[in-house]
MARNUNU-897334 format. One record per residue (C-alpha): residue number from 1; x, y, z. Coordinates in steps of 0.5 Angstrom, whole numbers, plus 500, padded with zeros to 3 digits. Example, Ala and Ser with C-alpha at 12.3 -4.5 7.8 and 13.67 -1.06 7.14 Angstrom:
REM residues 2
ATOM  nr  xx  yy  zz
ATOM   1 525 491 516
ATOM   2 527 498 514
This chain:
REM residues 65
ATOM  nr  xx  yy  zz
ATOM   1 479 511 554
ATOM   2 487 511 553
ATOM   3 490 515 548
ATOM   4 494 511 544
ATOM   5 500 515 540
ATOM   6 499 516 532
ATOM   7 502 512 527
ATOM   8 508 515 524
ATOM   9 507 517 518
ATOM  10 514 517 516
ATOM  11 514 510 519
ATOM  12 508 507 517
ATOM  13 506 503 510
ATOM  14 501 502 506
ATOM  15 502 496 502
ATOM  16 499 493 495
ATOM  17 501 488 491
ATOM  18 501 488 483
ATOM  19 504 485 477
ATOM  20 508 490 474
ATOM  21 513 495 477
ATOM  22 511 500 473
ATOM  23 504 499 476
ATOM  24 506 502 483
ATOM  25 508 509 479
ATOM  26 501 508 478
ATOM  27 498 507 483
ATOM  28 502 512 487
ATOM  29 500 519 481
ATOM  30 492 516 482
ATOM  31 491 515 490
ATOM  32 497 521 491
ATOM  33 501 517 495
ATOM  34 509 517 495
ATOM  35 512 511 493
ATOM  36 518 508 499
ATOM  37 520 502 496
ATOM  38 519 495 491
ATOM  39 519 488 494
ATOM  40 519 482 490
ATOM  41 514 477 493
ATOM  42 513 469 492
ATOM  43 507 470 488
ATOM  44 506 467 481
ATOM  45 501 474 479
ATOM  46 503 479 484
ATOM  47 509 479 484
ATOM  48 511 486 487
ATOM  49 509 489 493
ATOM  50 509 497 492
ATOM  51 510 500 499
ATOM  52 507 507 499
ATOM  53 509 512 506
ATOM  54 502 512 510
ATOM  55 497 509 514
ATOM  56 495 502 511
ATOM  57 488 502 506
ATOM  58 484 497 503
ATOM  59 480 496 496
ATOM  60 475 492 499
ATOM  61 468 493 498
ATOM  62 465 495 505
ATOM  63 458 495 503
ATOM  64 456 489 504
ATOM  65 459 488 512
């Protein structure tokens, strides 16, 4: 077994896309995460992407894997 070294935390981000900036705010006072940045995206709908400090997460429903 190797051990491999941990994420930085101060590196690592944990993205999500929404519709409003606003949303990101939210989205970090709900989960507990600290906002890093904003990006523009391409996408007609999400058009932010909120990048949170921290390991990536996901919202996917697991329940059925």
């Amino acid at each position: 077994m190797t051990n491999q070294p941990q994420p930085d935390e101060s590196t690592s981000e944990n993205v999500h896309s929404v519709t409003d900036p606003i949303k990101c705010k939210e989205m970090g006072q709900k989960y507990g995460w600290k906002l890093k940045d904003t990006r523009q995206t391409k996408d007609s709908i999400l058009k932010i992407d909120c990048i949170f400090y921290g390991k990536q997460t996901s919202f996917e429903d697991e329940r059925y894997d």
